[in-house]
C-alpha positions as CSV (number, residue, x, y, z in Angstrom):
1,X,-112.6,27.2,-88.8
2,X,-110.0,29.3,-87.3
3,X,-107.6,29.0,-84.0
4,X,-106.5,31.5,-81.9
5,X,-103.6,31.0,-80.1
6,X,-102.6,31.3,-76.3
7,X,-99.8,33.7,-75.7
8,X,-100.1,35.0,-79.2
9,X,-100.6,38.8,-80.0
10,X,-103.3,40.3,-82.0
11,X,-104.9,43.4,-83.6
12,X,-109.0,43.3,-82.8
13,X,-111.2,44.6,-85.5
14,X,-114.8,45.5,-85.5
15,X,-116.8,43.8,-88.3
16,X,-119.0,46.4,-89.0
17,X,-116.6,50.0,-88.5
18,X,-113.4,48.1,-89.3
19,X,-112.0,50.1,-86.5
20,X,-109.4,48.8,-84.1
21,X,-110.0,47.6,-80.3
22,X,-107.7,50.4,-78.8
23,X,-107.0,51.7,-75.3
24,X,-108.2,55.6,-75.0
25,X,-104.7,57.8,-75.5
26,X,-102.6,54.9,-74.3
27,X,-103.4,55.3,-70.5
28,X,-102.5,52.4,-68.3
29,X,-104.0,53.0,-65.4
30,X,-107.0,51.4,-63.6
31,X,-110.1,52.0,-65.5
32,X,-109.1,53.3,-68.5
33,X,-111.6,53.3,-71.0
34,X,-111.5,50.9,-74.3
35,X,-112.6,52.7,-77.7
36,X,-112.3,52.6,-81.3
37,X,-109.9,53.7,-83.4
38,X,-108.5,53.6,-87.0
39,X,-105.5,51.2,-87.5
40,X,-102.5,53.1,-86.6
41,X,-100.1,49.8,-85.6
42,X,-99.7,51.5,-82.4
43,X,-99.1,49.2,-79.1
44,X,-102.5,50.8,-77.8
45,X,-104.1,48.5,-80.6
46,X,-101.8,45.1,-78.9
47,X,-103.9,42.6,-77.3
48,X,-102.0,39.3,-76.0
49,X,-104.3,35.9,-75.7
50,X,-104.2,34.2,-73.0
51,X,-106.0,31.3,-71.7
52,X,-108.3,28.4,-73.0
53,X,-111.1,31.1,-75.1
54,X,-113.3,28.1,-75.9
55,X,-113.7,27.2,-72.6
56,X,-114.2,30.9,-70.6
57,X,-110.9,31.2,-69.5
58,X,-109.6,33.6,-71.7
59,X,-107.9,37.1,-70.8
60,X,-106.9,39.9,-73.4
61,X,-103.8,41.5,-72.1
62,X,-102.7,45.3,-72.9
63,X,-99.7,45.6,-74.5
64,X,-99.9,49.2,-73.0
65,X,-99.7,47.9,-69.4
66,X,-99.0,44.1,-69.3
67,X,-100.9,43.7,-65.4
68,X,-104.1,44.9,-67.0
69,X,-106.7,42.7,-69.2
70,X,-110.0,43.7,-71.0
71,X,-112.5,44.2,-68.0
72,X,-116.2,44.2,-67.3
73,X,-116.5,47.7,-65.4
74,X,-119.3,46.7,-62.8
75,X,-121.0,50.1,-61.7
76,X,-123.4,49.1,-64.0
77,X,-125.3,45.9,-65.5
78,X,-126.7,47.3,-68.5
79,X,-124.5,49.1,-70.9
80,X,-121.6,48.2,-69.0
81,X,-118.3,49.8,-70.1
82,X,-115.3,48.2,-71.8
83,X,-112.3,49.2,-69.7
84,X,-109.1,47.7,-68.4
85,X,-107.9,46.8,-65.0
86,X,-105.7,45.0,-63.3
87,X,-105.1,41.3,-63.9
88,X,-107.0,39.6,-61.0
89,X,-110.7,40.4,-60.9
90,X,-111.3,37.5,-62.9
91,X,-115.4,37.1,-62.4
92,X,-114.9,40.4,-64.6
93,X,-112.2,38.7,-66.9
94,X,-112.8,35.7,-67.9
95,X,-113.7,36.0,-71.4
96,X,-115.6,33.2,-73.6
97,X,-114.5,33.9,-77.4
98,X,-116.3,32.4,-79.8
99,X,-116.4,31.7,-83.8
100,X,-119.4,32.3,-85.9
101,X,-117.9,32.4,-89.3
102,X,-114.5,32.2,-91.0
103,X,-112.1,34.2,-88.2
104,X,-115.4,36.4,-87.1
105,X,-115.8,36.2,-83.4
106,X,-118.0,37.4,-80.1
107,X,-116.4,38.4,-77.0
108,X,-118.2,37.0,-74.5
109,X,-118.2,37.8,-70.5
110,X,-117.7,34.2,-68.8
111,X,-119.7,34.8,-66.0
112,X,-122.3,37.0,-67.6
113,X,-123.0,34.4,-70.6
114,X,-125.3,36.5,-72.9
115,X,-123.3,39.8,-72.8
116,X,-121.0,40.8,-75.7
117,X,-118.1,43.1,-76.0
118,X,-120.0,45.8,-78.3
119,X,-118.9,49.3,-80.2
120,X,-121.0,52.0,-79.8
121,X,-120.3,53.9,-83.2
122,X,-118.2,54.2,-86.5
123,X,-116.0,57.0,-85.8
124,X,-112.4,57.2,-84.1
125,X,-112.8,57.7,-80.0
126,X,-116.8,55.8,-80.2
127,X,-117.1,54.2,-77.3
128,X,-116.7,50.3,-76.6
129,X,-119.3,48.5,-73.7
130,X,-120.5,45.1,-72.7
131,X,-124.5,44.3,-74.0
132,X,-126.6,42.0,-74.6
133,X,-126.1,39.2,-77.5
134,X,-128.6,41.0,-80.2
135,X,-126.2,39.3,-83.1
136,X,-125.1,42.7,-84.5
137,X,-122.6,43.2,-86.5
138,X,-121.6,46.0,-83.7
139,X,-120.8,42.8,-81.5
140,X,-118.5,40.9,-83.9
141,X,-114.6,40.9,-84.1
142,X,-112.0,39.7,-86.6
143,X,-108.1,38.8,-84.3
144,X,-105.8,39.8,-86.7
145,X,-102.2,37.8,-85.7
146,X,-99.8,40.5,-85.4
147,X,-97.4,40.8,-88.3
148,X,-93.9,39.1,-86.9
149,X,-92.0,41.8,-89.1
150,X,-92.8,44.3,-86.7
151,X,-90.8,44.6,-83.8
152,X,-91.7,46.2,-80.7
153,X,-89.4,48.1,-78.6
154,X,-89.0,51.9,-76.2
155,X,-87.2,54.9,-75.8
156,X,-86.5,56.7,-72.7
157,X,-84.4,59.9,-71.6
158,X,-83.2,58.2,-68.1
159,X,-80.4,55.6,-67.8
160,X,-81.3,52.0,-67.4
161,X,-79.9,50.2,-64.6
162,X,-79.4,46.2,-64.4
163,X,-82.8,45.8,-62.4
164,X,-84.8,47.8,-65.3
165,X,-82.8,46.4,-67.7
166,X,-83.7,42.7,-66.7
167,X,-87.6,43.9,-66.0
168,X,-87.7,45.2,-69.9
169,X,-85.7,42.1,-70.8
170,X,-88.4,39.5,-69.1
171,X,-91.6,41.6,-70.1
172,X,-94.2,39.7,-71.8
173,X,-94.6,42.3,-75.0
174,X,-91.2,40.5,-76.2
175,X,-89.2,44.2,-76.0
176,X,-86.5,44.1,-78.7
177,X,-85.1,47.3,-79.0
178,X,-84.5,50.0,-77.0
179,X,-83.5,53.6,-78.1
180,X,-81.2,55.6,-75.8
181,X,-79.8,59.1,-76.1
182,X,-76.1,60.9,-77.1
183,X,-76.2,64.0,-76.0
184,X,-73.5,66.7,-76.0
185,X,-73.1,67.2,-72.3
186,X,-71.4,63.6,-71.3
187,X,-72.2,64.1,-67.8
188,X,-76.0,64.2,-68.7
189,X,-78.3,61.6,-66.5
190,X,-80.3,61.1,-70.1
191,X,-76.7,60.2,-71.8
192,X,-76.2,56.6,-72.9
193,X,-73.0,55.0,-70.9
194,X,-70.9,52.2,-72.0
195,X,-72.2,49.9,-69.2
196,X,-75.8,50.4,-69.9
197,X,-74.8,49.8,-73.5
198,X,-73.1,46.4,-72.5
199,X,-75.7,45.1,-70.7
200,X,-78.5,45.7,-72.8
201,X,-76.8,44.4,-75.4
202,X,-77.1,40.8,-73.5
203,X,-80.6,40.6,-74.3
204,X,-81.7,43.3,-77.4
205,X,-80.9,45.9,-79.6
206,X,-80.0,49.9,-79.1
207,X,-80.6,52.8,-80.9
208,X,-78.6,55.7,-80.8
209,X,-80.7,59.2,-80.9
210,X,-78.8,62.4,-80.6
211,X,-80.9,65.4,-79.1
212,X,-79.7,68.8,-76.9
213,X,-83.1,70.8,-77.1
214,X,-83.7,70.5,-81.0
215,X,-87.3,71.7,-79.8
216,X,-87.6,75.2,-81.5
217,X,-86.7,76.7,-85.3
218,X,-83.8,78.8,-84.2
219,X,-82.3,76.0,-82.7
220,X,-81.7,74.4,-86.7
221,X,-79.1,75.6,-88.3
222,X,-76.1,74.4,-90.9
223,X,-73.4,75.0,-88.3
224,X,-75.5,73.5,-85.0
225,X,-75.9,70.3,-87.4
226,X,-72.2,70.1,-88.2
227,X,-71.7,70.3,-84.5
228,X,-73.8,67.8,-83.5
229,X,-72.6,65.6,-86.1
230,X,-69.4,65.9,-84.5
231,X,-70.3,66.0,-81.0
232,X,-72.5,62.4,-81.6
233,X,-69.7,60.7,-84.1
234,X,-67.1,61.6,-81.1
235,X,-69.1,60.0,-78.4
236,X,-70.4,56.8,-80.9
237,X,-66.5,56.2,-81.7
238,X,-64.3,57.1,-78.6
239,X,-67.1,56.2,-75.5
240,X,-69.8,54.0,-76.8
241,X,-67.5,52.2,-79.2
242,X,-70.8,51.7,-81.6
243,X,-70.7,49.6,-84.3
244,X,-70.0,50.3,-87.5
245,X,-73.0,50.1,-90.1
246,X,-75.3,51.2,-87.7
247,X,-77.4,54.9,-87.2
248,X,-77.4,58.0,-85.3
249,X,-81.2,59.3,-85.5
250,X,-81.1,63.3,-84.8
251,X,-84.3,64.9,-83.5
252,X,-86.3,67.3,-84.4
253,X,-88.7,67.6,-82.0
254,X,-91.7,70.0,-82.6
255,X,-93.8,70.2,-85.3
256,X,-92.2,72.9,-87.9
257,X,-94.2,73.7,-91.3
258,X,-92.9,73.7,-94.6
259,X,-91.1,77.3,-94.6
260,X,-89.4,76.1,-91.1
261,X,-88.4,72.5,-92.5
262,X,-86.9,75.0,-95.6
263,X,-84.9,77.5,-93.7
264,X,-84.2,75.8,-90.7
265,X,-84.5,71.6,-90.7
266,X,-83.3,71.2,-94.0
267,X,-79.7,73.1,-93.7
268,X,-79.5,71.4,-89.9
269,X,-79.5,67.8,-91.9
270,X,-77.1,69.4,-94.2
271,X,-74.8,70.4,-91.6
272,X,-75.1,67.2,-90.1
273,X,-74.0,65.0,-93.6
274,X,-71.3,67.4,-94.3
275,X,-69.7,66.1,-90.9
276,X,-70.4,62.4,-91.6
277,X,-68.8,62.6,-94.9
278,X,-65.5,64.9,-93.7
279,X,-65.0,62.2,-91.3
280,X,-66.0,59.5,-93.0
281,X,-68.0,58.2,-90.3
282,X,-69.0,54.6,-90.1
283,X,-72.8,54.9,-89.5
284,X,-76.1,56.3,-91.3
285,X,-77.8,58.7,-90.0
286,X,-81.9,58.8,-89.1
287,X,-84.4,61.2,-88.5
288,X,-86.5,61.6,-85.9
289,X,-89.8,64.1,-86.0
290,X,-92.6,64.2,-87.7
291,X,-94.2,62.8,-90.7
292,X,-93.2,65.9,-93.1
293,X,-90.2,66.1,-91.7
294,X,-89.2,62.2,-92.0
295,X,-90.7,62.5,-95.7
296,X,-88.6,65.8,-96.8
297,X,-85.6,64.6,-94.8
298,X,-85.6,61.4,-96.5
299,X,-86.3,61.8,-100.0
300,X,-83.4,64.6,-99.9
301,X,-81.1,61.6,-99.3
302,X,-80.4,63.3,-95.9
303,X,-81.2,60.5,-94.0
304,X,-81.6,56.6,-94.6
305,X,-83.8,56.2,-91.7
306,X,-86.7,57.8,-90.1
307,X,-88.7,57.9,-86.4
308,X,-92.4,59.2,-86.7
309,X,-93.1,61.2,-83.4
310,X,-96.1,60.0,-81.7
311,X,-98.0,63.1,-82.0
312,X,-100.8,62.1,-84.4
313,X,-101.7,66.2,-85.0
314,X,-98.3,66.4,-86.2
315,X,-97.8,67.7,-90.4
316,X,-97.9,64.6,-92.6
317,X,-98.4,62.0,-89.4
318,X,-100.9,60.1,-90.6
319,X,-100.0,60.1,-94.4
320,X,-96.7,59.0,-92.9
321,X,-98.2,55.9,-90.6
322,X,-97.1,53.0,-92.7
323,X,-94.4,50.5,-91.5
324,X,-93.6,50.7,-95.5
325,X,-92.4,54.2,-95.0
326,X,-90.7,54.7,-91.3
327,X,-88.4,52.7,-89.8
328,X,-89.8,53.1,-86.2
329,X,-92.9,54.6,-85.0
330,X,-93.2,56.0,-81.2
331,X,-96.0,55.3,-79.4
332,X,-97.4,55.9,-76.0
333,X,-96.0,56.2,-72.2
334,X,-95.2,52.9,-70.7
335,X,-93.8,52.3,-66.9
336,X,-91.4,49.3,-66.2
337,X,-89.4,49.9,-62.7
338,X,-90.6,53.3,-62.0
339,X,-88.9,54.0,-65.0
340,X,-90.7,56.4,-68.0
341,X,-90.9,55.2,-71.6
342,X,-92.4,55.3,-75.2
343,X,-93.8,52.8,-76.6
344,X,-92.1,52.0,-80.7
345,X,-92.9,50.0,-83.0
346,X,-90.0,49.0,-86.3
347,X,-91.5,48.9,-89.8
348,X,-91.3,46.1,-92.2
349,X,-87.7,47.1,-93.3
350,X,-85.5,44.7,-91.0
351,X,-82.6,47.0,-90.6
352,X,-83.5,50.0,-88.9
353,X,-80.2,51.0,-87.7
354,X,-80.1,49.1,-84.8
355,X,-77.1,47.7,-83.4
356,X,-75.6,45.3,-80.0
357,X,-72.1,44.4,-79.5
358,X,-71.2,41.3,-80.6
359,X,-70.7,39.2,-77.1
360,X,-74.3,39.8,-76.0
């Protein structure tokens, strides 16, 4: 028989669609609804054990919001929906989880013995509710221990200070990179400092991104790349003091076709290794955007690394969404200290540009 194990974090598969337990666009908020959705490695699919399962004291934490659990919505007894909700509630908690064959499991509500957590549905978005046992194969579950290769981690546009700092440091989902931004104004309040650098550094990695508005084709051009080449190797070197062997990930952040990614991305990443090479810069550079523009970008030889965007619509996403191929994947909007973030994910490669100072 299998084990699950307290504090551990896991992917949750339906048995019969092989879909993936998943919070509904990565809300956090009270009452968001729990659905299905194809395996995308995202932290909406994350699900932390904790608790004695055999014995009904189980909770299944979000990684999306890590006060909420899995939750028993109770405006109705039949049919009841699958949402989450704030750790606390726990008549509508408590979870019994139980084996019937080899790493197959039911979900059970503690206090309501013969309900099961249930999809309604095969396809992406179908709908997730509490009924009764009926021994469906819509009502069992495979855990799935999350692949320690994969390293979780955020990005956000606003500085960091030592209270947020120590609130992403002490999280439960285990944060271990963060990606900050360079920017050409220095005075910027999205703009990476030195301190915030140095004191993130005590307890995980950074990534540098560099990004003015990169958010429209006219924006991407030879010279603008050589530009910000220099503008980010100038701030990495003489502010930041990054180290060497690291990467500076540019952005390109809309979703361009393949004429725009020919006129307009392709000569921007051009411009951008012409400066890294004239000044022989220490560090790599990555790619941010989507998963045509990671692909084209990287296979060129224009970048080592690449970032896929978030936006699932995006050209060449989901062909994209492997942790073979990208180095980090974004995910959705997380809130630690009033403070706006994505959600990221690395890929298998274990060097994904990342960097700390040494004395951390």
């Amino acid at each position: 028989m299998s084990t699950l194990t307290s504090g551990s974090f896991y992917n949750i598969r339906n048995v019969k669609s092989l879909k993936m337990l998943n919070i509904y666009a990565g809300n956090a908020d009270n009452g968001t609804n729990v659905c299905l959705w194809e395996e995308d490695n995202s932290i909406e699919q994350k699900w932390r054990l904790e608790g004695t399962y055999s014995e009904g004291r189980a909770l299944l934490y979000t990684m999306v919001n890590t006060n909420m659990v899995l939750d028993f919505y109770t405006g109705s007894s039949a049919w009841a929906n699958a949402d989450i909700w704030e750790s606390g509630d726990f008549e509508n908690q408590y979870l019994t989880i139980e084996e019937v064959s080899e790493n197959v499991w039911k979900i059970r509500q503690s206090s309501k013995h013969n309900v099961v957590l249930t999809a309604i549905g095969e396809e992406n978005n179908s709908n997730v509710c509490w009924q009764e046992d009926r021994n469906s194969m819509e009502q069992l579950w495979t855990f799935e221990k999350i692949d320690s290769r994969l390293r979780d981690g955020l990005d956000t546009a606003a500085q960091c200070n030592l209270k947020t700092i120590m609130e992403i440091s002490n999280s439960p989902n285990k944060y271990q990179f963060v990606c900050r931004y360079y920017c050409a104004n220095q005075s910027s309040s999205k703009i990476l400092t030195k301190n915030e650098a140095e004191e993130f550094s005590k307890y995980m990695d950074l990534v540098s991104v560099y990004q003015d508005a990169n958010d429209r084709p006219e924006y991407f051009t030879y010279e603008i790349g050589y530009s910000d080449a220099n503008n980010a190797l100038n701030y990495a070197i003489n502010t930041i003091d990054q180290p060497e062997n690291s990467a500076i990930y540019f952005a390109v952040d809309f979703n361009p076709n393949k004429d725009v990614i020919n006129n307009n991305i392709i000569p921007y990443f051009k411009g951008i290794k012409a400066a890294f090479e004239s000044k022989q810069a220490p560090y790599r550079i990555g790619v941010y955007g989507s998963g045509l523009v990671c692909d084209v970008i990287k296979t060129m030889g224009l970048a080592s690394y690449s970032w896929l965007a978030k936006s699932s619509g995006y050209w060449g996403t989901s062909e994209y969404n492997d942790p073979e191929k990208y180095s980090i994947r974004q995910g959705c909007v997380v809130k630690l200290n009033d403070v706006l973030f994505d959600s990221n994910s690395s890929g298998y490669a274990e060097d994904f540009g990342q960097w700390h100072f040494i004395n951390r």
